[in-house]
TITOR-302613 format. One record per residue (C-alpha): x negated, z, y negated. Coordinates in steps of 0.001 Angstrom, whole numbers, plus 500000, padded with zeros to 6 digits. Layout:
BEGIN
XZY...
# end
This chain:
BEGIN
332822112705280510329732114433280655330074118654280135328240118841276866329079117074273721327946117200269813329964116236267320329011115669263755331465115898260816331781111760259492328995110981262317330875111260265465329176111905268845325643112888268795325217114330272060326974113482275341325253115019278680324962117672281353322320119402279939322496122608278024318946122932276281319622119888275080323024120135273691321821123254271908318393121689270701320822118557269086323621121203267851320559123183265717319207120550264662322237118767263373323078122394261459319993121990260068320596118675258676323972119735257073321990122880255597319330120791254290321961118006252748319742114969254701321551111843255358325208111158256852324893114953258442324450116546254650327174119338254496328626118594257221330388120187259995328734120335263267331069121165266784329258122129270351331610121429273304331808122543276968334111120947278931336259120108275997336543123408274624334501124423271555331706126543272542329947126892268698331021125916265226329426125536262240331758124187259549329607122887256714329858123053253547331832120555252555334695122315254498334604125160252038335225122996249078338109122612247226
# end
């Protein structure tokens, strides 16, 4: 397992490497897409992992509905 990984809401894995830039260029962009309701990302939310431990979280929008 690779230190960095993305994961997307209903997506899954987006990003798996050892590269931080990276990780965080796919994590924003990803946000972005849930923000922006575009595609299988719209609303939702979007996990950046080091090592297996959660790093940043951004929990959509679907999250917050009832």
């Amino acid at each position: 397992m690779k230190p960095f990984q993305v994961v997307v809401g209903n997506v899954g894995h987006v990003y798996d490497g050892s590269n931080w830039m990276s990780a965080c260029a796919v994590y924003s962009k990803y946000i972005n897409m849930s923000k922006s309701n575009i595609g299988r990302a719209a609303g939702e939310p979007v996990t950046l992992f080091h090592n297996g431990e959660i790093k940043r979280e951004y929990f959509g929008t679907l999250e917050q509905q009832d």
